[in-house]
N, C-alpha and C positions, 0 to 999 in steps of 0.2 A: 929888347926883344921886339920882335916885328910883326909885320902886318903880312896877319895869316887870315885867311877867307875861306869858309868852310861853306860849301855849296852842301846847302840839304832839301830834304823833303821833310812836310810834316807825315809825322807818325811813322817815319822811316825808322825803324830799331838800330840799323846799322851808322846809319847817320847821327842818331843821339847818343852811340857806344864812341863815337869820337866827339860829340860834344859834351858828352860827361868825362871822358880825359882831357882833352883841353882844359876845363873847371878842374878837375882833380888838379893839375899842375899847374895850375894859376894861370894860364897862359892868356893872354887877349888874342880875342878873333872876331871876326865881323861873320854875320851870318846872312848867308845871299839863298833865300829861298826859292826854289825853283817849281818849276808847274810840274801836276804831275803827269802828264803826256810827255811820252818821250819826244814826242817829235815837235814839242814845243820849247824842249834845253838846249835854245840854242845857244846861250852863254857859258855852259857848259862844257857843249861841244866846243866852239871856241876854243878853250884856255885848256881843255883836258884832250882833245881829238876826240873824245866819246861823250855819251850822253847818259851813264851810269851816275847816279850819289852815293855815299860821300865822296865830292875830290876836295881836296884842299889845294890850295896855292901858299906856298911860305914864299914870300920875295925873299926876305933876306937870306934865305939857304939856296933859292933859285929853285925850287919845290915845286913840280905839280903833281898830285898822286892819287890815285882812285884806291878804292878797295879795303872796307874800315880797319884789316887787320893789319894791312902795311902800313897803315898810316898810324894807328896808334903803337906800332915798331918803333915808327920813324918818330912820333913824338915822343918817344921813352928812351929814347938813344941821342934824343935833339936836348928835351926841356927838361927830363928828369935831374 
């Protein structure tokens, strides 16, 4: 299993609703905290085209995805 990178915000709700399924599934991820002005995610912007939390990056699926609830889909149909 690979190297997933979960871009969050602290006290983000939506952001901790996919790093508490990550833990739920045991999954390893690295966590890249981001500021919280948007116009300062620029690493975010980057790797996702937009400056919204939570994105995740899964390398080994070739994964980038915004939007908590697509992505805990996508982890429940990936690592469940």
């Amino acid at each position: 299993m690979g190297a997933i990178t979960l871009y969050q915000l602290e006290g983000c709700p939506y952001c901790e609703r996919v790093a508490d399924r990550l833990d739920e599934l045991d999954v390893d991820y690295e966590s890249n905290w981001v500021e919280s002005f948007h116009s300062e995610r620029d690493e975010v912007k980057r790797v996702s085209g937009q400056r919204q939390v939570p994105v995740i990056v899964d390398e080994d699926a070739g994964v980038t995805m915004a939007e908590s609830e697509r992505i805990v889909d996508f982890l429940d149909a990936s690592y469940a």
